[in-house]
Residue, then its C-alpha position, 0 to 999 in steps of 0.5 A: x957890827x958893834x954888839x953889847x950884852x946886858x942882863x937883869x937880875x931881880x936882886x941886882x937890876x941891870x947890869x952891862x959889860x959894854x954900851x956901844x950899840x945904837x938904836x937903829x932899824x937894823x939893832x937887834x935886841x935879843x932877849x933870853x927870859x927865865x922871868x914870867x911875862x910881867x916880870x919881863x915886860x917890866x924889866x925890860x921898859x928902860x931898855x925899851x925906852x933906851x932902843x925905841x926904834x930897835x927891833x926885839x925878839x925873844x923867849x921864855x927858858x929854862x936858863x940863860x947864857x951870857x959871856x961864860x956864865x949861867x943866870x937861873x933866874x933873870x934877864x939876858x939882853x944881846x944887843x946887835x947893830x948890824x951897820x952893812x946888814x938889813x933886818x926883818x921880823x916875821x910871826x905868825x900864830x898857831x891856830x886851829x886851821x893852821x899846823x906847825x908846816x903851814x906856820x914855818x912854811x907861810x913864815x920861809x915864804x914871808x922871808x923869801x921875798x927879801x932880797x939878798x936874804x942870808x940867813x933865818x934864826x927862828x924861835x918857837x913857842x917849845x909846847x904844842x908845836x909839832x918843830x919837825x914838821x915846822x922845819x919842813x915848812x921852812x925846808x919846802x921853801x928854802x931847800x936849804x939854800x937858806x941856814x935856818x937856826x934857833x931854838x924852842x921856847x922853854x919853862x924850867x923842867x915845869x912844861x907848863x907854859x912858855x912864850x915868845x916876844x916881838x916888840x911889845x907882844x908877849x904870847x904863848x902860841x907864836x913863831x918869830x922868825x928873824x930874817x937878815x938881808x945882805x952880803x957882807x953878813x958871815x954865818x956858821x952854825x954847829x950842833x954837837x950832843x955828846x950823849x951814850x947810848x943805852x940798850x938795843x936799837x928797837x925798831x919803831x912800829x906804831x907812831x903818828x907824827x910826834x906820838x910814839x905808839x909801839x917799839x918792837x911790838x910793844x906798848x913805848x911808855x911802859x918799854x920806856x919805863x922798864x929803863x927808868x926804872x924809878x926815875x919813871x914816877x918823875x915822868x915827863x922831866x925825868x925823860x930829860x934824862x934819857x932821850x932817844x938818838x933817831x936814824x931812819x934806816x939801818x946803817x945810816x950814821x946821821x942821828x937826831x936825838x929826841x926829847x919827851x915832852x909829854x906821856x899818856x898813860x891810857x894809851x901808852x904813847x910817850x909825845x916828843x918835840x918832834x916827829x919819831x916816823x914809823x919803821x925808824x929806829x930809835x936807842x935809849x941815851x944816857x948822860x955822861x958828864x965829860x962827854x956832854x962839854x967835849x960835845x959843847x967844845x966839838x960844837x963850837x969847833x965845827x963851825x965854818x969860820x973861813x970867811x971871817x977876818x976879824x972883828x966883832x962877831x956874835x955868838x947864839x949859844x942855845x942847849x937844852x933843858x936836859x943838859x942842864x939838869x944833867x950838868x947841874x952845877x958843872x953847867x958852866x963848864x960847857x958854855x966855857x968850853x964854847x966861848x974858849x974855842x971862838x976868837x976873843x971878839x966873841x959876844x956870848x949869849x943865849x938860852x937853856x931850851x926844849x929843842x934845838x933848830x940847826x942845818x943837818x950835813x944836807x943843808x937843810x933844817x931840823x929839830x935836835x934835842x940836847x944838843x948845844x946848837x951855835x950860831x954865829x954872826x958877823x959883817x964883812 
């Protein structure tokens, strides 16, 4: 494996910390983007032409990551050439006979059939989709035999648009899933949040999928509400601040953590990123800085790196929007506490989300929310 990261700046162009990647089948170009599209599709035409036969993916953010630093507004381009290890993209597009489980399904299916498939990295258009149950079309297939990581498109705390790339085609309503093939690839993957919780566990009594109705009886928005106090005429951004830590039963010490993306007034719902099931429960969560990057460092600490025995390898950094907003200009400090815990070959980069895709303890995939979620790569 060699890798190489370069990264566009507005003001600046192009800049890189290294070249020796060659433009290959198996070299993938992942592109990170807090651009628009047009600014993206002509930034990247050097590289383009640079790396005709490569493969691309990538993603709108609402930031980007590379080596230890954080890009507002730019370009980040990770450059892998994978030397004992096959690659395979596949996408598919939302429509209106077609929901979030059948596109992750029909895209796991798609993967299954490559032989000595060892791992998936996904990513999704972060708005309309539903990525619970994307997840559970992935998890129908693979049954966790698969690692499946990745991550939700973002757009800044605006939620208005965002999109996902392959090659030359940049759209808002497509899942991109990258399959690599081969067994001297090396995978470990780790998902930490680092948020306090706020208030009582309540219990969830009315929700369809990813829209919460009621909790504890009452109206979710306007609960919601009494907790935000102010912060509520900011709705939904000022729910990055304050998400929900789910668990589906009493006692069970597993969470996952919710993030809002939209509300309705009229019916006093409040819409997530992913499914919040009727009779779990759910607490509100608040920030607290030095946790938030003890979280990013115990991320990167759990990883399973028992097979690795050195040489390059890269590392996929994505944590959420959310964050971001919390951390401010400290923001760096918890991709620093990332990249200090991984070995010195370590190529870094990555993206500020709307959610984040990574293995439970089970083995199978699932939505997180302001979390940073890692995955790391290398060859045998």
């Amino acid at each position: 494996m060699q890798t190489a990261l370069q990264w566009f700046e507005p003001d600046k162009g192009w800049q890189s910390d290294s070249c020796g990647v060659a433009d290959t089948p198996d070299t993938l170009v992942l592109v990170f983007s807090s651009l628009s599209r047009d600014q993206t599709r002509e930034a990247l035409r050097p590289l383009r032409a640079s790396y005709p036969h490569s493969r691309f993916m990538g993603c709108s953010t609402a930031g980007n990551i590379f080596h230890t630093h954080f890009l507002e507004t730019g370009l980040v381009a990770l450059l892998i050439e994978f030397q004992h290890s096959s690659l395979v993209v596949e996408c598919c597009r939302r429509t209106d006979d077609r929901d979030s489980f059948m596109v992750g399904q029909s895209l796991a299916e798609a993967l299954a059939k490559q032989e000595a498939l060892a791992t998936a990295f996904v990513l999704s258009e972060g708005l309309d989709i539903n990525a619970s149950r994307l997840m559970t079309g992935f998890n129908a297939v693979f049954q966790g035999r698969i690692p499946v990581t990745g991550g939700l498109a973002g757009d800044g705390a605006r939620f208005v648009s965002t999109w996902v790339m392959r090659q030359d085609e940049i759209v808002d309503d497509m899942v991109c899933a990258l399959g690599i093939c081969g067994k001297r690839l090396g995978v470990a993957h780790g998902s930490r949040g680092g948020w306090d919780v706020l208030g009582p566990e309540r219990l969830v009594t009315g929700s369809q999928d990813n829209v919460l109705y009621e909790l504890d009886g009452q109206p979710a928005l306007k609960l919601y509400k009494k907790y935000l106090g102010e912060r509520s005429r900011d709705l939904p951004a000022s729910g990055l601040l304050f998400p929900l830590a789910l668990r589906s039963r009493q006692g069970e010490p597993e969470r996952k953590v919710r993030t809002i993306l939209g509300v309705d007034e009229e019916a006093q719902s409040l819409t997530f990123a992913g499914n919040i099931p009727q009779g779990s429960l759910v607490q509100l969560m608040r920030a607290n800085f030095d946790r938030l990057i003890d979280g990013a460092e115990d991320a990167a600490s759990a990883m399973d790196m028992r097979s690795y025995t050195g040489g390059p390898l890269c590392c996929i950094a994505i944590s959420c929007v959310g964050r971001y907003l919390v951390l401010g200009p400290r923001v760096e400090e918890e991709i620093e506490a990332v990249r200090e815990k991984l070995p010195a070959q370590t190529c870094q980069a990555g993206f500020y989300s709307y959610g984040e895709l990574s293995p439970l303890s089970s083995g199978l995939c699932d939505l997180h929310n302001q979390t940073m979620t890692l995955t790391l790569w290398w060859e045998r």
